[in-house]
C-alpha positions as CSV (number, residue, x, y, z in Angstrom):
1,X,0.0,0.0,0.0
2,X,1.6,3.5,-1.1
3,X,1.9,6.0,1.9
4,X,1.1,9.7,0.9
5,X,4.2,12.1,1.0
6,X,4.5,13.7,4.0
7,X,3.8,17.5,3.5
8,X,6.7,19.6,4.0
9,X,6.2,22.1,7.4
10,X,6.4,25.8,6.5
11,X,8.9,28.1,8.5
12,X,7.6,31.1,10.3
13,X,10.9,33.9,11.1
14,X,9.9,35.8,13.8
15,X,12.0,38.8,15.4
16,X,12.1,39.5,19.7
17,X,11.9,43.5,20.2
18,X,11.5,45.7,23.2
19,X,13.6,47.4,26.0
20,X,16.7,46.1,27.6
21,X,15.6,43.9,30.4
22,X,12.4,43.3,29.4
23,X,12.9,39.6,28.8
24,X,13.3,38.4,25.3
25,X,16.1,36.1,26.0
26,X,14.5,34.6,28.8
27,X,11.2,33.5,26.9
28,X,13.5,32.0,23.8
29,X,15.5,30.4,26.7
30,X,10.9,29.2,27.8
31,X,10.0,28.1,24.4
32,X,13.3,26.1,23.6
33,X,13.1,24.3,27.1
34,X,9.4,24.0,27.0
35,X,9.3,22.4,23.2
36,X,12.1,20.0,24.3
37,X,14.4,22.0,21.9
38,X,17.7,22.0,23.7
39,X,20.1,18.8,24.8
40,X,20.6,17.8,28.5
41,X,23.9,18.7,28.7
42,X,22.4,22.2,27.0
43,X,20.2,22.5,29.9
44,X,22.9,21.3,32.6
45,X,25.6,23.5,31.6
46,X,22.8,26.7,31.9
47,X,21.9,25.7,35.5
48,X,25.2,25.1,37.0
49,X,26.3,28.8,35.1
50,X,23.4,29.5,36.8
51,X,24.4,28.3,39.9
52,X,27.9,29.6,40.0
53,X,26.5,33.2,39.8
54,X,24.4,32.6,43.0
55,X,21.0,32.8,41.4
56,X,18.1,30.3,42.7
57,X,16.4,30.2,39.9
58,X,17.9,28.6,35.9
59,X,18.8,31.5,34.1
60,X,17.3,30.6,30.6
61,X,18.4,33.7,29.1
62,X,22.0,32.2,29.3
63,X,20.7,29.8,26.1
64,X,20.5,32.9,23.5
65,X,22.9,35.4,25.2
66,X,26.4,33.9,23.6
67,X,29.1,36.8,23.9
68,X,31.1,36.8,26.9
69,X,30.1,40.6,27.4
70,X,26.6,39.7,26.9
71,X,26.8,37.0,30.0
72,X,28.7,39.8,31.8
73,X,26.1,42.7,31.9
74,X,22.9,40.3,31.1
75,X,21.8,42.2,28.1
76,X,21.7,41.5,24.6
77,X,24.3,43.2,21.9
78,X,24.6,41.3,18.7
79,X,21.5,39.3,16.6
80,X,21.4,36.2,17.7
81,X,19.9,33.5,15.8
82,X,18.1,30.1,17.0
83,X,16.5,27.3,15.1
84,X,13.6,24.8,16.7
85,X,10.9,23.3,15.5
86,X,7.1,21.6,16.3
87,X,5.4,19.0,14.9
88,X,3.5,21.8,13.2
89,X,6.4,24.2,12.1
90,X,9.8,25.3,11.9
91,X,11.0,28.6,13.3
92,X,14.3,30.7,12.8
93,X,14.5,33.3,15.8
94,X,16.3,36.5,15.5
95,X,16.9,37.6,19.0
96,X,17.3,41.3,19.0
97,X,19.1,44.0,21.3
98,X,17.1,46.3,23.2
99,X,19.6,49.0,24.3
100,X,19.0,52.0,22.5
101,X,22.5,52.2,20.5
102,X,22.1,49.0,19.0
103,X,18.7,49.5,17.2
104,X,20.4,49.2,13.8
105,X,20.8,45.3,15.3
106,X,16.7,45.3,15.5
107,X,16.7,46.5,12.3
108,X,18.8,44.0,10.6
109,X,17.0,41.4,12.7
110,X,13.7,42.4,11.9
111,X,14.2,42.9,8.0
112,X,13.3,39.4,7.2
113,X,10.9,38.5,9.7
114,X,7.2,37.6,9.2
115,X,5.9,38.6,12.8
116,X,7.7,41.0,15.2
117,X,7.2,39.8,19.1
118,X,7.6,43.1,21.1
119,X,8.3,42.9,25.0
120,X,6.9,44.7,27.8
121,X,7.8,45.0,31.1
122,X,4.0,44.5,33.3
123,X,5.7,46.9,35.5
124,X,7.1,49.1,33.1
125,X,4.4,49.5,30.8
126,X,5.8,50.8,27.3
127,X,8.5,52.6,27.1
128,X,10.2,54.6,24.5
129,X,12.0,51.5,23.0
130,X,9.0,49.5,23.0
131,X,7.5,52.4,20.3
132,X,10.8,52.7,18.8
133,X,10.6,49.0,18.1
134,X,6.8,48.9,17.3
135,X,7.2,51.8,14.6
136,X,10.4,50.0,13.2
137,X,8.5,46.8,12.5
138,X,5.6,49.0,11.6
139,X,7.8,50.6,8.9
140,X,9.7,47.3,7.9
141,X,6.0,46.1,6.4
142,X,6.7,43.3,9.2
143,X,2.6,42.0,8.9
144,X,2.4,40.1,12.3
145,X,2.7,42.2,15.4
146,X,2.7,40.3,19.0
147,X,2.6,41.9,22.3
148,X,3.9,40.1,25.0
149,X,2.9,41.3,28.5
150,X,6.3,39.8,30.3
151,X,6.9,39.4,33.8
152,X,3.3,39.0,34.9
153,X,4.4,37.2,37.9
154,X,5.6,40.3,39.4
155,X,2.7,42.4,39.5
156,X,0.2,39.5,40.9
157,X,-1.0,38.4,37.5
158,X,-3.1,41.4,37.4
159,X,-5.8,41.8,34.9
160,X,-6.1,45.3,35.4
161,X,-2.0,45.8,35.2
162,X,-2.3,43.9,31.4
163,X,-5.8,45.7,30.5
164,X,-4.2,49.5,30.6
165,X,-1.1,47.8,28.3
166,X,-3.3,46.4,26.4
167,X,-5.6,49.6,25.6
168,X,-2.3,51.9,25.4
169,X,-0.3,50.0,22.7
170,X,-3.9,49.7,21.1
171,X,-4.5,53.2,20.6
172,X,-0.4,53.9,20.2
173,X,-0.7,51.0,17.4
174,X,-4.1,52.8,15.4
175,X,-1.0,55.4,14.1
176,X,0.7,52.2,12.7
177,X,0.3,50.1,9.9
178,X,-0.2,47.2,11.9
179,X,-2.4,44.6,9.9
180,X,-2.3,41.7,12.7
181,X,-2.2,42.5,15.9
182,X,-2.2,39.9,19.2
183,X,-1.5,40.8,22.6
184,X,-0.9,37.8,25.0
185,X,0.1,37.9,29.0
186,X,3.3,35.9,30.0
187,X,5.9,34.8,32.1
188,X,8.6,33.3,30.9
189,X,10.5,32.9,33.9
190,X,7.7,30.8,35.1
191,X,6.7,29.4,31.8
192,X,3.3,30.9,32.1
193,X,1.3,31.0,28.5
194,X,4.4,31.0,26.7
195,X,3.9,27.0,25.5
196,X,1.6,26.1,28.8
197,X,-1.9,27.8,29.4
198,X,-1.4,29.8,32.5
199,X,-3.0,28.4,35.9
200,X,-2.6,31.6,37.3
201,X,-4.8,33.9,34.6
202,X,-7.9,32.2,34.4
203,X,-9.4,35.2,33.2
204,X,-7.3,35.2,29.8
205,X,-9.1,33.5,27.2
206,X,-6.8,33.8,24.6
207,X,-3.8,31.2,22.7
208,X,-0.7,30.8,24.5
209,X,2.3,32.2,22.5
210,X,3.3,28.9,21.1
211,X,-0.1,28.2,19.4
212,X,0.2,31.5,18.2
213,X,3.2,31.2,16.3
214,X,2.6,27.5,15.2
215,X,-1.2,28.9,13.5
216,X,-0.4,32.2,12.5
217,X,-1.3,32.6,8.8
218,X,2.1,33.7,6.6
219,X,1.8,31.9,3.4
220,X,-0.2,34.9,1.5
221,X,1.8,37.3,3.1
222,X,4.4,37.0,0.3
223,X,3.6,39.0,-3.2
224,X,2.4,36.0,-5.6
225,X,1.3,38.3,-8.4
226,X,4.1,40.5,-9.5
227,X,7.2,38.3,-10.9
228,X,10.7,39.7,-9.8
229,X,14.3,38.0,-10.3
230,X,17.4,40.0,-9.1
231,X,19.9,38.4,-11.4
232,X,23.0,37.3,-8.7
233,X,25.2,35.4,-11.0
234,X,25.1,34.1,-14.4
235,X,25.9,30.2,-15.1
236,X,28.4,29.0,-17.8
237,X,29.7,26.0,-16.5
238,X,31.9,25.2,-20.2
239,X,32.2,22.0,-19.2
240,X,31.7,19.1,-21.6
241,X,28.8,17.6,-20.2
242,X,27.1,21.4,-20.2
243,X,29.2,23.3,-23.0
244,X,26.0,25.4,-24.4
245,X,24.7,25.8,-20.9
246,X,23.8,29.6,-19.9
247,X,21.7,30.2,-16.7
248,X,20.8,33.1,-14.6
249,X,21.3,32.4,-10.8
250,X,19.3,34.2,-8.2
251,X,16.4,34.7,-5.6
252,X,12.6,34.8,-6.4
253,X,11.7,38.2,-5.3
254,X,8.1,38.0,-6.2
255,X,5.5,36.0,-8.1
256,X,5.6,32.7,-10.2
257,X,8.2,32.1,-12.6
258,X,6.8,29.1,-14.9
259,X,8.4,27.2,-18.0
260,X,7.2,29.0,-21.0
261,X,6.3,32.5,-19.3
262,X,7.4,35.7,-21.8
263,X,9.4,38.0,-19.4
264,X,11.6,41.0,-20.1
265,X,15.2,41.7,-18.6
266,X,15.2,45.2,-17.2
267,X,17.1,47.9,-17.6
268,X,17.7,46.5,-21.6
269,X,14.4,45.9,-22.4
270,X,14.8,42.7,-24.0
271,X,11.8,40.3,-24.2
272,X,12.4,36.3,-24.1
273,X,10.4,33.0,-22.8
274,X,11.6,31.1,-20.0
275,X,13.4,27.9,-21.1
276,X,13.4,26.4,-18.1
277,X,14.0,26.7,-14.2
278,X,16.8,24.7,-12.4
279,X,16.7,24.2,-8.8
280,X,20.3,22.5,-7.9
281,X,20.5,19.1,-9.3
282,X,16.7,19.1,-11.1
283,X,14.4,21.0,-13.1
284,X,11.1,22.5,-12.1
285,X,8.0,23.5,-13.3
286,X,8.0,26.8,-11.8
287,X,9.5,29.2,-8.9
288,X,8.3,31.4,-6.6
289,X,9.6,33.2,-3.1
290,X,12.0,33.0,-1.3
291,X,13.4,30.0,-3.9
292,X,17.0,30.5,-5.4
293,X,16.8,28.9,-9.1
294,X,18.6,28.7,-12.0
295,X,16.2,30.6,-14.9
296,X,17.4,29.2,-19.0
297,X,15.7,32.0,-21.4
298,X,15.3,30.6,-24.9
299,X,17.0,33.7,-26.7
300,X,20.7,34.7,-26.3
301,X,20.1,38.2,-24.3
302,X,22.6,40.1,-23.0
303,X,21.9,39.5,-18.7
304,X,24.3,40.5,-15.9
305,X,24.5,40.3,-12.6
306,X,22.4,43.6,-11.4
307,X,19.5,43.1,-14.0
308,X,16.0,41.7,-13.4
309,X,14.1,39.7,-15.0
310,X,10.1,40.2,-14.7
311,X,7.1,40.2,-16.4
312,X,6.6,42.2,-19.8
313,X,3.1,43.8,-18.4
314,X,4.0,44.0,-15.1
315,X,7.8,45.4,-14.5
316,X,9.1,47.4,-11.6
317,X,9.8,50.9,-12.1
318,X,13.1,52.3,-13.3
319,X,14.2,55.5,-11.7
320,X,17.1,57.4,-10.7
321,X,15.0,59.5,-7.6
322,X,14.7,57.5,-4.7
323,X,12.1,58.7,-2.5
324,X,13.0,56.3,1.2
325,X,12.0,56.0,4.8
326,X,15.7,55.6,6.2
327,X,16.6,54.1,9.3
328,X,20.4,56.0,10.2
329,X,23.1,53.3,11.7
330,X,25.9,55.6,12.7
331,X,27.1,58.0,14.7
332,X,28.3,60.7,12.3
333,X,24.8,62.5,11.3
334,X,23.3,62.4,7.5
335,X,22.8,65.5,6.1
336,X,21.9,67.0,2.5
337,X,24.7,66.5,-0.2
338,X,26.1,63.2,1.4
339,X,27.6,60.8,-1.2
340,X,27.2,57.2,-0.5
341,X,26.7,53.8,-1.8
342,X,23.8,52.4,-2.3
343,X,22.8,48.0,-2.7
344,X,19.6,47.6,-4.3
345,X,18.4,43.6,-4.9
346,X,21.8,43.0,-6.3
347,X,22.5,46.0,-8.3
348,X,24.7,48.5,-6.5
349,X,25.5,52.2,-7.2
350,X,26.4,55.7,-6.0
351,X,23.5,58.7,-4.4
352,X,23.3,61.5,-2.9
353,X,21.1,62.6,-0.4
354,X,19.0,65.5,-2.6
355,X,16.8,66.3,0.9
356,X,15.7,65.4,4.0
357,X,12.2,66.2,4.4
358,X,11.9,65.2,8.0
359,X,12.9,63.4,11.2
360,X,10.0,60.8,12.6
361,X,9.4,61.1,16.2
362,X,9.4,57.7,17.2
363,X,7.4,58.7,20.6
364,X,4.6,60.9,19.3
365,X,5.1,60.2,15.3
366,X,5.7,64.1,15.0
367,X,7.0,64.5,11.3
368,X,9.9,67.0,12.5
369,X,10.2,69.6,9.0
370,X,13.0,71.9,11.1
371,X,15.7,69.3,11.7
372,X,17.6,68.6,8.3
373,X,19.7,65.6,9.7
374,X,19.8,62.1,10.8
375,X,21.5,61.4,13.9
376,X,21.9,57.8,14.5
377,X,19.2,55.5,15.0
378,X,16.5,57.8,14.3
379,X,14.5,57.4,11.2
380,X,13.1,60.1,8.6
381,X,12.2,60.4,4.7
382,X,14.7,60.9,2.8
383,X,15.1,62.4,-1.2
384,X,17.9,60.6,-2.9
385,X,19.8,61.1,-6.4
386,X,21.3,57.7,-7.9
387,X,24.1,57.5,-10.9
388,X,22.2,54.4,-12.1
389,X,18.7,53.5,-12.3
390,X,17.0,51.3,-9.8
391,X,13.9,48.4,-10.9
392,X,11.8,49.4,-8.0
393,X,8.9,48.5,-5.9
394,X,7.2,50.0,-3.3
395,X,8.3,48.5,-0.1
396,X,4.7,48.3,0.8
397,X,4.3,46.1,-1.9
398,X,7.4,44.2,-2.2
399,X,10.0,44.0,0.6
400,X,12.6,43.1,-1.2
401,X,12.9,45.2,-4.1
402,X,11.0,47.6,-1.9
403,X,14.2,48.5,0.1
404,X,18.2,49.1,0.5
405,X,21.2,49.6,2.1
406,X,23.5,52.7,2.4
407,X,27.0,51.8,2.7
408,X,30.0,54.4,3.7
409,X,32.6,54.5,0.4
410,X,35.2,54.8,2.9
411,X,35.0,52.0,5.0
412,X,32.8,49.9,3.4
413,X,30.2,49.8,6.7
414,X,26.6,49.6,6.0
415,X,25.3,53.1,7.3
416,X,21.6,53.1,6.5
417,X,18.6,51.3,5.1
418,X,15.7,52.4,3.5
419,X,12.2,51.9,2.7
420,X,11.0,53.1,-0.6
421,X,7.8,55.2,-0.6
422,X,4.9,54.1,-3.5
């Protein structure tokens, strides 16, 4: 008797955000123990570290928090990323910092996530980060938001304590374009609702976190419809066994890529048919995000790495003004008439700040017209000038040719990165 193939589980990358101490490395520490995600030894080595620093409790936070100077000062610095899975799905965690100077961490966390899980303090309340965070996710098109109420032990397990959080980040979030939003009470100390229903909140009727992330819906959050391929690398293997061969390696970006589709390699112009797609060691019928392929056109067109290939009635714009949401990484301020590089999909180039219109206030979402600068970390809209043209998207409508980074000539350091305006 033939057995059905077993249907691959889908991944879900969420991103941990909110103020230092607030707990994000301690619930990842929760929902690795609690999913029986970590090895004994894991587990042992944590509670005698533990131990040894006189606590009376397993610090699970020590499972995520890898640098020495992390385990030092108990915060986390650096991105750090963690794999586990459920018999429903796989999940790549991006644990972010939450000190203010390393929000251009968050950022680069965040970037690829499908939901953003922001942290609050039950005795805190929100605090600046926690908006800073919420608008960042908010303007990184991130289309799950979840609040975690954290540390609920500490103030009783008070419904009233979680209500007022609730409410406020619900009338904060109305400013946001926040499509999903789910607001859950925790501990993870404890382990309450974080994989286990709480005994100590009868009066929350809600999922736990786990359930959350194993049903949340992400598979039509990716753009189907409109067919990008940033050209990475083209394929002429010149061997005998392939001496004709010629493909174009790359990303989907967007929609379905299928054998036989007419498509047109931007910026030439140049129209061909897909010959066929090539994924490693086989050929497919068809591709769509976030697969890396091989693409054969059945015409001899001139493609390089920096082009993209898309549909011939439904290309991305090609434009030298870039009009951005840009999130500032560095300490020395940008201002008007900065040169810099630019990394678009995989084409790169050379802009120059024409304007900046104005500086966001992350707090009150004030559009500041008077300050013409960036300091670091803060975020504003910003008019750039590029020496080449870019095949763009609107980030709300594609995340990936939707944004970029801004790199420093000098040193090579990414410095910025931006999310283009429709």
């Amino acid at each position: 008797m033939a057995t059905a193939e077993k249907k691959p589980m889908d991944l879900l990358r969420f991103a941990t955000a909110g103020s230092v101490d607030d707990g994000k490395s301690t619930l990842i520490g929760r929902l690795l123990l609690d999913s029986k995600s970590i090895f004994e030894d894991q587990l042992e080595a944590v509670e005698a570290t533990s131990e040894a620093k006189g606590y009376d409790y397993t610090d699970l936070a020590l499972l995520t928090d890898g640098l020495r100077s992390e385990r030092e000062q108990g915060i986390t610095i650096d991105v750090a990323y963690r794999y586990f899975a459920t018999p429903n799905r796989k999940f790549i965690i991006a644990d972010t910092p939450g000190h203010v100077q390393y929000t251009r961490n968050m950022v680069t966390g965040a970037s690829t996530a499908d939901l953003g899980l922001v942290l609050v303090d039950a005795r805190q309340g929100l605090t600046e980060q926690s908006r800073r965070h919420a608008l960042i996710l908010s303007l990184l098109r991130v289309p799950h938001l979840v609040l975690a109420v954290n540390k609920m032990d500490l103030v009783d397990y008070s419904e009233e304590v979680f209500q007022k959080i609730h409410a406020e980040f619900t009338q904060f979030a109305t400013k946001l374009n926040i499509p999903d939003l789910q607001v859950i009470p925790i501990s993870a100390l404890s382990g309450d609702n974080v994989v286990n229903r709480s005994e100590n909140m009868g009066w929350y009727q809600g999922p736990t976190l786990m359930h959350h992330l194993e049903h949340v819906h992400v598979a039509s959050d990716r753009d189907l419809i409109d067919a990008r391929f940033p050209v990475q690398y083209v394929i002429r293997p010149k061997s005998d066994e392939f001496h004709d061969y010629r493909g174009y390696g790359g990303q989907v970006a967007g929609g379905v890529l299928k054998q036989g589709d007419e498509v047109v390699v931007l910026p030439s112009g140049m129209t061909s048919k897909i010959a066929g797609i090539d994924l490693f060691d086989k050929e497919i019928d068809m591709a769509f995000p976030p697969m890396s392929v091989t693409i054969r056109l059945e015409d001899d067109v001139d493609v390089s790495r920096g082009d993209m290939i898309a549909r011939v009635n439904n290309a991305p714009t090609a434009t030298q003004d870039i009009d951005a949401m840009v999130c500032w990484m560095t300490t020395a301020p940008l201002l008007p008439k900065a040169k810099l590089a630019i990394k678009h999909t995989t084409r790169t180039g050379r802009v120059m700040v024409k304007d900046i219109q104005y500086r966001l206030d992350v707090n009150t979402l004030h559009r500041d017209q008077e300050t013409k600068q960036l300091g670091v970390n803060e975020i504003g809209r910003v008019q750039l000038r590029c020496t080449v043209p870019l095949l763009v998207d609107p980030y709300s409508k594609n995340r990936t040719t939707g944004s970029f980074i801004l790199i420093d000539e000098t040193t090579g350091v990414t410095v910025g990165a931006g999310m283009i305006n429709g």
